[in-house]
C-alpha positions in Angstrom: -42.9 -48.5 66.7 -44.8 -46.5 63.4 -43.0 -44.8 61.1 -44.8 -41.5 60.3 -42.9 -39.4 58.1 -39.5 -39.6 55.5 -37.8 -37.4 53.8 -34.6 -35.3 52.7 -32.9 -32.5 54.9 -29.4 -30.6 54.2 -27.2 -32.6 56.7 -25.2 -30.7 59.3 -22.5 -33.0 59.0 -21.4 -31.7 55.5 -24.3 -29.6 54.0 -25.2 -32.5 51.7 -28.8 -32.3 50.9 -28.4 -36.5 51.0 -29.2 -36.6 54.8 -32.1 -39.0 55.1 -34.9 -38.3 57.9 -36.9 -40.2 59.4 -40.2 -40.0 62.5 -40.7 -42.8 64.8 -43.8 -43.1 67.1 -42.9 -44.9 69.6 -44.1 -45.6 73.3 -41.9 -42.7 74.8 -43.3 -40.4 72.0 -41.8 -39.2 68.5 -38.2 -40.0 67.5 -36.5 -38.2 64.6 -33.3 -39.9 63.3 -30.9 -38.7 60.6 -28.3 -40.6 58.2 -26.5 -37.9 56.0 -26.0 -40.6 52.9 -22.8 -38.5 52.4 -20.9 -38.7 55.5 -22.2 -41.8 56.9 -22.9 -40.0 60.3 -25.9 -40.6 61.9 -28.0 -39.4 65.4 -31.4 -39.3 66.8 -33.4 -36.9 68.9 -32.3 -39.0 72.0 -28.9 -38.5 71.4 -28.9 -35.2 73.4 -25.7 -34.1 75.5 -26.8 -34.9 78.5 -29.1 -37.7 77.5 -28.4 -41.3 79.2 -28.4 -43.0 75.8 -25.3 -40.8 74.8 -23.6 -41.9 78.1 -24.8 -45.4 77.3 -23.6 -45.0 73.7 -20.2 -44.0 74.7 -19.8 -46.6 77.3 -20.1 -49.3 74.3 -18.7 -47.7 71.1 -15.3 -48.0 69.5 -12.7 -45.4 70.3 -12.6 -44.6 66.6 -16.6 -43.8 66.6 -16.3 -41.7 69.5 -12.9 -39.5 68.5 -15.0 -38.7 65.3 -17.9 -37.3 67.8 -19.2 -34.0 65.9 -22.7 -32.2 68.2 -24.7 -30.1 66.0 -28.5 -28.9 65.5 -30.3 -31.5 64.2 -31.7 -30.3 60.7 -34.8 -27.4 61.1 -33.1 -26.6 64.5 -33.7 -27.8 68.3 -31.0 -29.2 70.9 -27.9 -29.9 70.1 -27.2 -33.4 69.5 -24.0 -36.1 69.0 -23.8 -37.2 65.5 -21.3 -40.7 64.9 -20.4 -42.2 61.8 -22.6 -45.5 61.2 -21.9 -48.7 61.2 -24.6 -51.2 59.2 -24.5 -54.5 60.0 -26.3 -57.4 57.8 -25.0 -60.5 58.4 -26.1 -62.3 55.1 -25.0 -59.6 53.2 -21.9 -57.7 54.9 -20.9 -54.3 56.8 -19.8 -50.9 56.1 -18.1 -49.0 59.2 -15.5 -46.5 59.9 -12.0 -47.3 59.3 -8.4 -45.5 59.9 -6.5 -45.2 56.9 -2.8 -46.5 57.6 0.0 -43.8 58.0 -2.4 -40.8 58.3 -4.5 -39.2 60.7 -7.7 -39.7 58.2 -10.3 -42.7 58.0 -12.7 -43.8 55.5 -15.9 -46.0 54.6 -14.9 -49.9 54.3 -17.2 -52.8 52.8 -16.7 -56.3 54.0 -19.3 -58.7 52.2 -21.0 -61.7 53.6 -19.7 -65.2 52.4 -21.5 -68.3 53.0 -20.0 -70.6 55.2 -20.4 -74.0 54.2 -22.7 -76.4 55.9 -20.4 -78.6 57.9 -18.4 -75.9 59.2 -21.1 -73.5 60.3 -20.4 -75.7 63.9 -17.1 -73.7 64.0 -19.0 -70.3 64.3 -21.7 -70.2 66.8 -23.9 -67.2 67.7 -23.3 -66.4 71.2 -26.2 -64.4 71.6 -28.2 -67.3 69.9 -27.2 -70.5 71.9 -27.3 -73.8 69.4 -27.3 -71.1 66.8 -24.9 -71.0 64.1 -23.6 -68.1 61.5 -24.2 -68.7 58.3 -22.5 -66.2 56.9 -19.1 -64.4 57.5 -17.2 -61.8 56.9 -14.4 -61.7 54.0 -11.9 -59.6 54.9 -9.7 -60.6 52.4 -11.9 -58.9 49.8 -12.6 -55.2 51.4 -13.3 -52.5 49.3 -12.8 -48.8 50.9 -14.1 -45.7 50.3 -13.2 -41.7 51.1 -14.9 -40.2 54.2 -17.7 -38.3 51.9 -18.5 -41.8 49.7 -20.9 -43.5 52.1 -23.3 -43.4 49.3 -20.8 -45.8 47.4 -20.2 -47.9 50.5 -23.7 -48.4 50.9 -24.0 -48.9 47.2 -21.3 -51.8 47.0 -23.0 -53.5 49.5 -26.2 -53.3 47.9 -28.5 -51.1 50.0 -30.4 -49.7 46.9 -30.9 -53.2 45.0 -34.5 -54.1 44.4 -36.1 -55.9 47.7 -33.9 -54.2 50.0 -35.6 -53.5 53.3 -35.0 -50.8 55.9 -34.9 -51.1 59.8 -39.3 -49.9 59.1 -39.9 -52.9 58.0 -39.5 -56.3 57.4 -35.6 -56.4 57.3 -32.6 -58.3 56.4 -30.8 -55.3 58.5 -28.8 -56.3 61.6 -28.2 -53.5 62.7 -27.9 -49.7 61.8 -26.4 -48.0 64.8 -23.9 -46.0 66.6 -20.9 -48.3 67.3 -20.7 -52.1 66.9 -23.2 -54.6 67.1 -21.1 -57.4 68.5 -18.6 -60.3 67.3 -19.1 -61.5 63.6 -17.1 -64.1 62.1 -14.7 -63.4 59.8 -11.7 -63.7 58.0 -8.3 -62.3 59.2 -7.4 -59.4 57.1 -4.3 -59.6 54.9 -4.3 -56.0 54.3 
């Protein structure tokens, strides 16, 4: 896959003109995807309605993800395409994804960080995908931060996306995953909140 082209669009999400854009080459052809740095909600010139990644997408996303479904025209126009709110993954360094705020019908961004786990207990939290692979990192979820709906730019902030020596899914990458949905288990600790 070759990244061609970046750059800024108005988002359809929310109008911000924070929506990142980006062209894949890949064997199939060019890919656009989109991550509106304001709302969090991303999509992908695959992600048409009747396209079998959107039926594959729904099959394996959170009920959350998919009740907060919005289609639009991608930005600069075309077919009309299922936009979801993100979820990042990066296991040494946290998450940020979609969460319900208690007692109302609203949701917002939440942070977990990454904690090391200590050397003779990483036994106690294998990779499943990995066999006689451990995590070395998990998630604290006794320390979430949370932010409003429109603050993904914080959320992604707080977790450190825009630090020096960063890298995106382009390139070499500490990124997990940046997706539609979740990724799969990761350790972490029970939430007292």
């Amino acid at each position: 896959m070759i990244q061609s082209i970046d750059k800024l669009v108005n988002s359809p999400i929310c109008d911000s003109d924070a929506c990142y854009e980006s062209e894949f080459q890949t064997e199939d052809g060019p890919v656009k995807t989109w991550l509106c740095m304001t709302s969090g909600y991303t999509s992908n010139t695959t992600m048409t309605l009747d396209s079998e990644g959107l039926k594959q997408t729904l099959e394996l996303t959170a009920d959350l993800i998919k009740d907060l479904r919005q289609d639009y025209e991608p930005p600069g126009g075309g077919e009309v395409l299922a936009w979801f709110p993100t979820v990042i993954t990066i296991p040494s360094k946290g998450m940020i994804f979609p969460e319900p705020i208690k007692g109302t019908d609203d949701w917002g961004w939440t942070v977990v960080k990454a904690i090391p786990i200590p050397e003779d207990e990483q036994h106690k939290y294998p990779d499943a995908t990995n066999p006689g692979v451990n995590y070395k990192h998990k998630m604290d979820m006794k320390n979430v931060k949370r932010y409003d709906k429109l603050c993904f730019m914080d959320a992604a902030e707080e977790l450190g996306m825009f630090q020096s020596g960063f890298t995106s899914t382009a390139g070499s990458s500490d990124i997990s995953s940046t997706s539609i949905g979740s990724s799969g288990p990761f350790p972490s600790e029970p939430s007292t909140k």
